[in-house]
C-alpha positions as CSV (number, residue, x, y, z in Angstrom):
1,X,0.0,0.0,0.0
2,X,2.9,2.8,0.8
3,X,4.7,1.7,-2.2
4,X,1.3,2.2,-4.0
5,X,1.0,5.7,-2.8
6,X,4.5,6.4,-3.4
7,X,3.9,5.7,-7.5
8,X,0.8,7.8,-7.1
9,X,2.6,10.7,-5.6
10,X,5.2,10.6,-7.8
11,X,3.2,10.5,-10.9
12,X,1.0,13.0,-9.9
13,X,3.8,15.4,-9.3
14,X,5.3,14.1,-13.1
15,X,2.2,15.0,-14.4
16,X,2.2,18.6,-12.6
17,X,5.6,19.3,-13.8
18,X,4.3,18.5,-17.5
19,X,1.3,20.3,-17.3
20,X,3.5,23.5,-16.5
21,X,5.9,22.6,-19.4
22,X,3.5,23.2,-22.4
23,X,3.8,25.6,-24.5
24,X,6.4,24.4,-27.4
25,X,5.0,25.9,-30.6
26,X,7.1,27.6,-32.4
27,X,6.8,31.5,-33.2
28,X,7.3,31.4,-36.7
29,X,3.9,29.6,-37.0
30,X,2.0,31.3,-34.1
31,X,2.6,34.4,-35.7
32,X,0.4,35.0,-38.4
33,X,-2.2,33.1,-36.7
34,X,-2.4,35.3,-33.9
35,X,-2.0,38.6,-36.7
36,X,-4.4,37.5,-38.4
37,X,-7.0,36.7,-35.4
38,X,-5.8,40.3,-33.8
39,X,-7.1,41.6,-37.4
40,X,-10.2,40.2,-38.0
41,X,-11.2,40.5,-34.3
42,X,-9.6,44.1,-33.9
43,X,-8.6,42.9,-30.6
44,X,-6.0,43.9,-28.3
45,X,-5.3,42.4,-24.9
46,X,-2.4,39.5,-23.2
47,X,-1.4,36.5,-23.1
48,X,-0.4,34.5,-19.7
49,X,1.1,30.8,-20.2
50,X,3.6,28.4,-19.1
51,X,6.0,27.8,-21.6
52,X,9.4,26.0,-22.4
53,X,11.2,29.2,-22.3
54,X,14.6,29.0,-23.6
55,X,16.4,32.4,-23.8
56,X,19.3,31.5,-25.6
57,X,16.8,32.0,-28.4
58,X,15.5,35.5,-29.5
59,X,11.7,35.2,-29.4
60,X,9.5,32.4,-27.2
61,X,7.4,29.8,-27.5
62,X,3.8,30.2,-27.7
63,X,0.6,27.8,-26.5
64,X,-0.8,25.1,-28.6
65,X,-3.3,26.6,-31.0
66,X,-4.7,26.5,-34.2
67,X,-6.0,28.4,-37.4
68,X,-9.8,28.9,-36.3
69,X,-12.2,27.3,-39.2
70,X,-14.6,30.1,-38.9
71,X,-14.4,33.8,-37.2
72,X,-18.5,33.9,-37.0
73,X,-18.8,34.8,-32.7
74,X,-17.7,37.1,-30.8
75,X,-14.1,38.0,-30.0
76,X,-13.8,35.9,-27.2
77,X,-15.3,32.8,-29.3
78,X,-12.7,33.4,-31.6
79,X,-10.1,33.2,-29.4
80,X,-11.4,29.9,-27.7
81,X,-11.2,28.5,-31.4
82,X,-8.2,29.4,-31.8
83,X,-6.8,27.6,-28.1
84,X,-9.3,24.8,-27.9
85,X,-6.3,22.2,-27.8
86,X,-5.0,24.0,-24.7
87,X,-7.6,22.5,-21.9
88,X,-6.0,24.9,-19.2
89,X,-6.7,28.4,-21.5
90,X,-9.1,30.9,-20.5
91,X,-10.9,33.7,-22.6
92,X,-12.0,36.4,-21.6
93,X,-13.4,39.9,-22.1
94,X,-13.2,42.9,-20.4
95,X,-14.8,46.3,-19.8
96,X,-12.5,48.2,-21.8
97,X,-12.6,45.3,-24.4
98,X,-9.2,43.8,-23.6
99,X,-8.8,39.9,-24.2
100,X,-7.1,38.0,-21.5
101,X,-5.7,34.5,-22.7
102,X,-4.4,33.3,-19.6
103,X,-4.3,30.1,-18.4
104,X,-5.9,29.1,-15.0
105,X,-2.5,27.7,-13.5
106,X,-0.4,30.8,-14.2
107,X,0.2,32.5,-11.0
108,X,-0.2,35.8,-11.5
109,X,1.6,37.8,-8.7
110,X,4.0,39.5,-10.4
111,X,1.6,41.3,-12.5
112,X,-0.3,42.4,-9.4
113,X,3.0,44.2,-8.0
114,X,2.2,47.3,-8.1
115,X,4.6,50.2,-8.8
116,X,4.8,53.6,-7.4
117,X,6.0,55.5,-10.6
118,X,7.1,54.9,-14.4
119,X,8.1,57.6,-16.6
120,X,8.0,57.0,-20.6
121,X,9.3,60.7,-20.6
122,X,12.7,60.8,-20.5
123,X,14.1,63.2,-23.0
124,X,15.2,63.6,-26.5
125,X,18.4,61.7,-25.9
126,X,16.8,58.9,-25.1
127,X,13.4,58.5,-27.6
128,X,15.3,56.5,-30.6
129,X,16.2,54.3,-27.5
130,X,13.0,54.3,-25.7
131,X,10.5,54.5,-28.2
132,X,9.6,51.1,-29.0
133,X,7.2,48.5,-27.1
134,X,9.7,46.6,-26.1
135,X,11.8,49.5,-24.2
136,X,8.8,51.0,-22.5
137,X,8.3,47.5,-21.3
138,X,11.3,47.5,-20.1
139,X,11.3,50.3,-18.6
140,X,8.2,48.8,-16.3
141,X,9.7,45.7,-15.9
142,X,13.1,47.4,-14.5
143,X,10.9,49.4,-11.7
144,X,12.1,49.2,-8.0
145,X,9.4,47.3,-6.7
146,X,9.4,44.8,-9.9
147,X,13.2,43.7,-8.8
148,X,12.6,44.0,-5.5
149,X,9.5,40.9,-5.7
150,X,11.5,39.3,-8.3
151,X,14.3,38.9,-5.6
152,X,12.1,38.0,-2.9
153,X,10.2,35.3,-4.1
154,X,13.0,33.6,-6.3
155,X,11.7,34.7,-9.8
156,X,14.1,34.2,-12.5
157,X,15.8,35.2,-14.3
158,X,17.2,38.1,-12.3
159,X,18.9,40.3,-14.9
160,X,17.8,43.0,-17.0
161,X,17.0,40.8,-20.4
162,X,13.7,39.9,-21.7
163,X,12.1,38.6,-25.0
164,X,12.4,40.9,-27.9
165,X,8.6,41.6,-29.2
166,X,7.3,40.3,-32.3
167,X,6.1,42.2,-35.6
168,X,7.6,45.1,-37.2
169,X,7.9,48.8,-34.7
170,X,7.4,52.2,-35.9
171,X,9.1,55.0,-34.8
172,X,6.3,55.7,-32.0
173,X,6.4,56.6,-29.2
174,X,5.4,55.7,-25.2
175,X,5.1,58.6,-23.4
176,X,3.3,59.9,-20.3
177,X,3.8,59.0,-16.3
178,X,1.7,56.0,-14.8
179,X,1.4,56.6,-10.8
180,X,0.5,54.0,-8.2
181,X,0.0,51.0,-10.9
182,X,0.2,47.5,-11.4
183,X,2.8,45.9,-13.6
184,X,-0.7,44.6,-15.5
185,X,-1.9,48.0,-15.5
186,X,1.1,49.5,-16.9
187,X,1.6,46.7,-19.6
188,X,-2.2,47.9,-20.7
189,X,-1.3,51.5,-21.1
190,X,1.5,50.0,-23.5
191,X,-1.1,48.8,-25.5
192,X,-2.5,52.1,-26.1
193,X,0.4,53.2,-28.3
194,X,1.1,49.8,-29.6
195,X,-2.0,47.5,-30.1
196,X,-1.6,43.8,-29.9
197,X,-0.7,41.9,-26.9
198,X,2.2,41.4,-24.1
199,X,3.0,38.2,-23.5
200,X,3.7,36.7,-19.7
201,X,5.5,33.2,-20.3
202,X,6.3,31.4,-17.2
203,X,8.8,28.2,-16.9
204,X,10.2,25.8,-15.2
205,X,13.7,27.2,-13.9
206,X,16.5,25.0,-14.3
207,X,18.1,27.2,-10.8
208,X,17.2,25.3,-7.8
209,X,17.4,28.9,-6.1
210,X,14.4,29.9,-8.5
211,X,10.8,28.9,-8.3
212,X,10.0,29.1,-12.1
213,X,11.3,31.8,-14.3
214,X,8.9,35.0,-16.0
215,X,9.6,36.2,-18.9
216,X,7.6,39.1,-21.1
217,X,7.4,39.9,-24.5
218,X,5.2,42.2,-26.9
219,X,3.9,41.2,-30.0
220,X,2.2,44.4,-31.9
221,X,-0.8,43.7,-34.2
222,X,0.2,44.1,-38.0
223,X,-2.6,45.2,-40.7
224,X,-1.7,43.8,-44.3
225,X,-1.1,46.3,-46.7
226,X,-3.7,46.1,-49.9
């Protein structure tokens, strides 16, 4: 009977450390999926997963999903199309008509820090180096408090990298100051300037110091020229 329990334990730890290892399909074909959805649904919103996040490489991994067969329903219909081989993802809508893809088993603290001041105002010295998606997120992401909870709770990876965004930039600009916010909140505003979604991909973390590791990414919504 121990014995017994012992293989039950252990697989149903095996089978928790899988289910926070999905993730695995590859950017190059998530990407005009997603583009296209973002399109046709005129959408914006983010996208919370685990992952099999390997930073060695320039862009991550993305959920399972697939080209929806039909884009009748609403928004959020089209989105459940397009994850309904991902049993864990979630679609929803809100007030301001963001799309939150997250997935129920994501923990979700480190978007709930909350940050006490980010400027995306810093001069013109520094707009051709802040004026992309990816810089204002950093700028977010490099906040006091962020680091602070990071190095607390054992979140890797504790430097200042993170997942370049996918899609072509403009020369656009962030700007404006954000006061008493949430890293989810501040993410959003991002979205203003640059619509399409951030991306929150958690992992396993090969650090035995670290929990899991976060990392966060941008991708902007592309229109096809005619």
């Amino acid at each position: 009977m121990i014995r017994f329990r012992v293989i039950l334990t252990f697989l149903s730890l095996l089978s928790s450390c899988l289910g926070q290892e999905r993730g695995g399909t590859d950017p190059n074909v998530a990407w005009p999926i997603l583009n296209q959805i973002m399109v046709k649904a005129n959408t914006s919103g983010s996208l919370a997963y685990w992952g099999r996040c390997d930073f060695h490489k320039p862009f991550p991994d993305y959920p399972a999903l697939s080209y929806p067969s039909a884009f009748s329903g609403s928004p959020v219909e089209v989105w459940q199309k397009a994850f309904a081989s991902d049993p864990k993802m979630e679609v929803t809508q809100e007030s301001d008509g963001l799309i939150r893809m997250f997935e129920t088993d994501v923990p979700t603290d480190l978007l709930d820090v909350r940050i006490s001041h980010v400027s995306f105002v810093l001069g013109d010295q520094w707009r051709d180096r802040f004026g992309g998606p990816d810089n204002a997120m950093y700028l977010v992401l490099s906040a006091p408090e962020v680091i602070a909870y990071r190095k607390a709770h054992n979140i890797g990876p504790l430097t200042d990298m993170w997942y370049r965004s996918g899609g072509s930039h403009s020369k656009q600009e962030v700007v404006g100051d954000l006061y008493n916010v949430t890293v989810k909140q501040a993410l959003d505003y991002i979205l203003q300037f640059y619509p399409g979604f951030w991306i929150y991909a958690n992992c396993q973390s090969d650090d035995a110091k670290a929990g899991r590791n976060v990392y966060f990414g941008f991708f902007r919504k592309v229109i096809p020229r005619k």
